[in-house]
N, C-alpha and C positions, 0 to 999 in steps of 0.2 A: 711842482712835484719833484722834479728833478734834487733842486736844495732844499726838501724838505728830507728824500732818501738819502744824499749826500751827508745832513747830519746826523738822522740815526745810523750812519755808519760811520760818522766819526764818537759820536758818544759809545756806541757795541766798543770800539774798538778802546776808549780811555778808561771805560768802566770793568771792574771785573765783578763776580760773582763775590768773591771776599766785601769788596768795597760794599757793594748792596748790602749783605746781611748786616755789615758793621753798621752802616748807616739805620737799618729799618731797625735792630734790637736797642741801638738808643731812643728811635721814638716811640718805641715800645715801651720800654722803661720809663720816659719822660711822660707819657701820654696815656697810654695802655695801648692795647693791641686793637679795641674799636677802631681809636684814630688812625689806625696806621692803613694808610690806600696805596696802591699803585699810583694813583696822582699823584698826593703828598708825597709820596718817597721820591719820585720821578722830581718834584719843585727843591726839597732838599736838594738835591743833587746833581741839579741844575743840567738833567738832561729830560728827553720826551719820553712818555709811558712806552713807546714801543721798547727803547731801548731796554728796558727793567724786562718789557717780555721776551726779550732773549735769551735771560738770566732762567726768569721763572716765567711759567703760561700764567698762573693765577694767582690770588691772593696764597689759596691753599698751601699750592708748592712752594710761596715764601716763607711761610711760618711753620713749613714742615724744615726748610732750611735753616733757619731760624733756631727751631727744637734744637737742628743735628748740633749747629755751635752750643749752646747751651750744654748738653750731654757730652761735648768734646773738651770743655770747664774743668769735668769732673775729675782730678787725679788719681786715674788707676795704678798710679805705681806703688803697689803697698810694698813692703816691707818683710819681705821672704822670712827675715832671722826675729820676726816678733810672733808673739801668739798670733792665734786667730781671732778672736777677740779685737786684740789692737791693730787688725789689719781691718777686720770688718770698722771697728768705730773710724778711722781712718777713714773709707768709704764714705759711711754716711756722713760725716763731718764733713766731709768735701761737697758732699753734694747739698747738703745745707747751706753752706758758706756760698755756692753758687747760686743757690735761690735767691739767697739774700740781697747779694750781689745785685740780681736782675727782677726788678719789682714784678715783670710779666712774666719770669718764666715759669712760676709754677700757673697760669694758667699756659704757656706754650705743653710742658709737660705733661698735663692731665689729658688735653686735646690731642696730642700727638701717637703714631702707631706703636713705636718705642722702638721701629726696626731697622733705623738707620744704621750705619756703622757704627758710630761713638756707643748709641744707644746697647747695641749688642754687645760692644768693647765692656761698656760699665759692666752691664749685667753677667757676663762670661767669667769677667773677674771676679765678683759677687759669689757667684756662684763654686767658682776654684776655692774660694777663702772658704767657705761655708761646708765642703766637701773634704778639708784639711781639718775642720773641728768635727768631724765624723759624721756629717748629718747624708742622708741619704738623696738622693734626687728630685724627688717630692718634697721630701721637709726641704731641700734646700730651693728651690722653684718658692715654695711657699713665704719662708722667710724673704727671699729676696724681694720679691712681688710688696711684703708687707714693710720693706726697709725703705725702697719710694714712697709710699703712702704715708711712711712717718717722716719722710722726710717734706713734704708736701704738707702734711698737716702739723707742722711745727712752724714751717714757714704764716700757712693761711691763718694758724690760731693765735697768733701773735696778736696780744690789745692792741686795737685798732690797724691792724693790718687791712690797706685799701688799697692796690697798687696808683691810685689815681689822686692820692692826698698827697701834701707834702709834708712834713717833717711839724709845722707847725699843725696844722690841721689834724694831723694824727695823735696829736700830743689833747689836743682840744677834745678829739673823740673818746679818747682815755680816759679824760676827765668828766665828761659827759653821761659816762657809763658807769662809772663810780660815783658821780650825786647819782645815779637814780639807784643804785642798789642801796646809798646811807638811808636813803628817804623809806626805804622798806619796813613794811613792820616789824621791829625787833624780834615781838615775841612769836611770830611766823616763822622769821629768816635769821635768826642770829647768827647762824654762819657765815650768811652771805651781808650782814650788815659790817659784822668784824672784818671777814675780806675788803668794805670798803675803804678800810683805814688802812693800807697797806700805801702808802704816798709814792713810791717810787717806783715805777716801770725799769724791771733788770730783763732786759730785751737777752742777755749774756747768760743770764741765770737757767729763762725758758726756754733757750737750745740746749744749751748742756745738759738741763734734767733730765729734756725730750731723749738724749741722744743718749745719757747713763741708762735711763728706764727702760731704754728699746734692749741695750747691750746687756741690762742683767736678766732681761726675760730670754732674752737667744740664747744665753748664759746658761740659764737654769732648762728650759726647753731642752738643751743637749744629754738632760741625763735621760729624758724621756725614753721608755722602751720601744718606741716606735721607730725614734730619730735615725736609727743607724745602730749598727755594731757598734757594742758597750766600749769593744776595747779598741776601737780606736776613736774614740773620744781623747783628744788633749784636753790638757788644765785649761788651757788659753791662757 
């Protein structure tokens, strides 16, 4: 008993709270967030499950830790002397490029309260940018709310997006899903039969579009009568 307490205080004491998350969001990434236990993290890391519970009590509270890095990714520092526009695309671009980044973390995000610090950081700024192109409280709460969800659903709609495939696998699923739409009866689906000849997956193309279409709807939303006082609406 005695050298069994003596190591979980020497693992508490080499391990920190940093080192866990780094460790648990690569097996996240590499595995998905199923595989990821208190054991397995604890055998990574080559100390006992007590020690991890000194960090976090539960799985929960690591993958709420988990979220807060993910959300702390995101680069709030827009750019005071550009539009609002190009502060807002800046935003979401960031936070795409971090989903992307971490195969698990748009299931961390979707799960998560969003009220961490990092989390309120993003959103606070979000909402500063959105209040600078005239929009009111409400429209700006709103768009913001709807600028995660696109940023969420650009990552999830990607072909063949699995977080749990790899790169070959993904590319097979793509393919996969393109014979069965050639196989379709033309004169039913000609659209969707012409889409299947499209050969090359622009993984680059379907963020950008995702991320332009989001920006000329906010864009055009601000002349809205509702959005806010007309005149302080900028150009962006």
């Amino acid at each position: 008993m005695a050298t069994t307490q003596a190591r979980e205080t020497t693992d508490r004491a080499r391990l920190s709270q940093a080192a866990v998350v780094e460790r648990a969001l690569a097996l996240g990434d590499a595995d998905g967030l199923e595989g990821l236990t208190i054991r397995r993290l604890a055998q990574e890391l080559g100390v006992t499950p007590m020690a991890l519970y000194w960090h976090f009590r539960s799985k929960e509270e690591l993958l709420a830790g988990l979220a807060e890095r993910i959300w702390s990714e995101i680069d709030t520092d827009v750019d005071l002397s550009a539009g609002w526009t190009d502060q807002l695309r800046h935003l979401l671009g960031s936070l795409v490029g971090v989903l992307r980044a971490h195969p698990c973390a748009s299931q961390l995000l979707v799960g998560s309260e969003k009220q961490s610090p990092s989390a309120l950081r993003a959103t606070e700024t979000t909402l500063e940018v959105l209040q600078r192109g005239g929009f009111n409280d409400k429209w700006s709460m709103e768009i913001a709310r709807n600028a995660l969800w696109t940023g969420l659903m650009l990552t999830m709609s990607e072909p063949g997006f699995d977080p749990t495939l790899g790169e070959a696998e993904r590319a097979e699923k793509i393919r996969s899903l393109r014979a069965n739409m050639a196989v379709l009866p033309p004169d039913q689906y000609p659209c969707l039969v012409a889409g299947s000849a499209i050969k090359d997956h622009d993984p680059e193309f379907h963020f950008r579009f995702g991320v332009d279409l989001f920006i000329a709807g906010v864009q055009a939303m601000a002349q809205h009568p509702g959005a806010g006082p007309a005149s302080t609406v900028s150009p962006g």
